[in-house]
N, C-alpha and C positions, 0 to 999 in steps of 0.2 A: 487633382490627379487621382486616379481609380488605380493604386497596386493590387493585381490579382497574385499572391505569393505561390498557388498554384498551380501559373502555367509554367512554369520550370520544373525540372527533375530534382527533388529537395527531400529531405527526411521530412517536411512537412506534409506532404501525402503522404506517408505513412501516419502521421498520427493521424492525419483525417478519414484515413480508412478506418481506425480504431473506434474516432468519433462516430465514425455512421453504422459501425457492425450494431447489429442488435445482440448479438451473443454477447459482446463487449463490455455493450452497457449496461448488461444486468451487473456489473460489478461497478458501484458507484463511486469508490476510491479511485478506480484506474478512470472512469471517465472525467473527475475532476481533475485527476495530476494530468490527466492530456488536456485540458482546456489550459492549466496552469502555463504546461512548456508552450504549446501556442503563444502563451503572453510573453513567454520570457523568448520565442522568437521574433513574434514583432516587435518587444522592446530593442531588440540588437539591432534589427532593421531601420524601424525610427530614427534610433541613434544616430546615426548616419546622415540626420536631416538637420540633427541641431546643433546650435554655434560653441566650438570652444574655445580655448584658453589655457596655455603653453603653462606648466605649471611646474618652476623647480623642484625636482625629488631627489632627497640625500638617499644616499646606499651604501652600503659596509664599507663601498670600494671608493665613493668617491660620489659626484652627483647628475642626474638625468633630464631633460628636459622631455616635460614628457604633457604631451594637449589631453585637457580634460574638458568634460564637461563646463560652460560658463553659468549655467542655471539650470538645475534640475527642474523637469516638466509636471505638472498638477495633474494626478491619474486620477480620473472617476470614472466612476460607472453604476450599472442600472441595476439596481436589487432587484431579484436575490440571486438569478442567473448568471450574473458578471463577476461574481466574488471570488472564482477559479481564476480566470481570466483578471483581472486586476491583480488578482496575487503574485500570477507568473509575472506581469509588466512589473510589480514593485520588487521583486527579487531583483531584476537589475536596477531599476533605479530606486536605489534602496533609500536616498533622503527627499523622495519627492515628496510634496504635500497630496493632500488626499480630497477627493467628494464623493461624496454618495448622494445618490438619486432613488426614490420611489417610484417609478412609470410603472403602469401598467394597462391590460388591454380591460374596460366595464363593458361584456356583452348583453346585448339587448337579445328580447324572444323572437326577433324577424332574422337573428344570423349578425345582423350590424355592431361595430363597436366603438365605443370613442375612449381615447386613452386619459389616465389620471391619474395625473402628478401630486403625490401628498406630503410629499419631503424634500428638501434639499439642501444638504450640506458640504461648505465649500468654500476653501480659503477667496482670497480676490485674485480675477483671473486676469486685471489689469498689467498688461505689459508680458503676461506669461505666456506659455505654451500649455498647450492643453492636450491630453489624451482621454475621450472619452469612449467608455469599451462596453459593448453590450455583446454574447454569441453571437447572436442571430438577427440579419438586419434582413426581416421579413418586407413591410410593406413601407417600411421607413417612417410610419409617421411617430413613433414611438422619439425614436433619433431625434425628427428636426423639433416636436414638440419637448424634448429635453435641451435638446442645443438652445434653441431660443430664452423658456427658461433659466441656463443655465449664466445666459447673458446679464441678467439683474446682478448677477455675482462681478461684472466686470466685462471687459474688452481681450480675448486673448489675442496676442500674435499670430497664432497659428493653432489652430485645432486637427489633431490626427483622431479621425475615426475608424476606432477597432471592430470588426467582427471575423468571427472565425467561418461562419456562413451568410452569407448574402442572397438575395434575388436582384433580377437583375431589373428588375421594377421597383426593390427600394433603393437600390442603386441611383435610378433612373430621378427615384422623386426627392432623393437630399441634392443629387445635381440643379432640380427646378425649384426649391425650395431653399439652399443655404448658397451663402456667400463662397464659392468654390474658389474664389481667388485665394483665399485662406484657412481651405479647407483639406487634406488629404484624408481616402477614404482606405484602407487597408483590407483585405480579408483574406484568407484560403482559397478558399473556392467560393464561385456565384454559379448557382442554377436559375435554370428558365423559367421555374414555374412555381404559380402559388393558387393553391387549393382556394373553393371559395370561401373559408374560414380563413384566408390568407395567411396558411401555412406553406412552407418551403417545402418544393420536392423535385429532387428522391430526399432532401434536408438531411436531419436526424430525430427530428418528433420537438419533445417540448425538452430544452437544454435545463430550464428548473429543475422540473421533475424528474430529470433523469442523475441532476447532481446531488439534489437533496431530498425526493421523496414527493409523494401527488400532493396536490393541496385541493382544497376544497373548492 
């Protein structure tokens, strides 16, 4: 299942205008803490997907039955651009376990690139729920070459994939490429198009460099 968070009338196009102003983003604080609440919206959202567990709570006055969470979800994501975005999802679920991931895109001198994974750390995703969160789900192969990977770790229940920007062609290639029966894919907005250096546009440029500084 594909949640687009905004085709509805939501404060989340408001941060996503933030996200795309260029004026905006020269201020690198406010573009991280808006990737941040991003996460802590799709955290609220997810929420909503997973199983709880009726849990008695004492009170000054007497006591509550009140459904909680049954197992907190395993949040990873893809360095170094997801590290906003993973922050806001673990402000709410604040006792989740954690992985981090190294993807990246190795450009060749003909325009071509093949991605490469140098790290992975990550509890066992056996029997768990998984959220795994990257901004931007350009051409997708980023995504299914870390999901696969991310499989040596275990089997999870269910995988929620995060982005705050999509296209609708990496969209299109975690649908022909991952198990979508156990899959749900989340984002803001998906636009139509990607440059032939398979950048998103209108997008917001490179989510890294715009949270932490160019790299080399």
């Amino acid at each position: 299942m594909v949640h687009n968070l905004g085709l509805s009338s939501s404060i989340v196009n408001h941060f996503i205008s933030e996200i795309r102003d260029i004026t905006i983003q020269q201020d690198r604080m406010r573009f991280r803490r808006n990737l941040e609440r991003m996460g802590e919206i799709f955290a609220y959202e997810i929420s909503k997907e997973l199983e709880y567990k009726d849990k008695d709570v004492t009170t000054s006055l007497g006591s509550a039955i009140v459904p909680v969470i049954k197992e907190q979800p395993i949040v990873a994501t893809i360095l170094r651009a997801g590290l906003p975005l993973h922050q806001g999802i673990l402000n709410y679920f604040d006792h989740a376990d954690n992985g981090f991931i190294s993807a990246y895109r190795k450009h060749h001198k003909d325009g071509s690139f093949e991605i490469k994974l140098e790290y992975v750390s990550c509890p066992s995703l056996d029997g768990r729920v998984l959220i795994l969160c990257d901004p931007m789900l350009a051409t997708g192969a980023s995504m299914v070459s870390t999901y696969k990977a991310m499989l040596e770790m275990g089997r999870p229940t269910h995988t929620h994939i995060v982005s705050v920007l999509a296209s609708t062609q990496g969209v299109e290639h975690l649908k022909s490429q991952l198990p979508m029966e156990r899959i749900s894919i989340w984002a803001a907005a998906i636009d139509e198009e990607l440059t032939a250096q398979s950048y998103i546009v209108p997008g917001l440029g490179d989510a890294g460099d715009l949270a932490y500084g160019q790299k080399l």
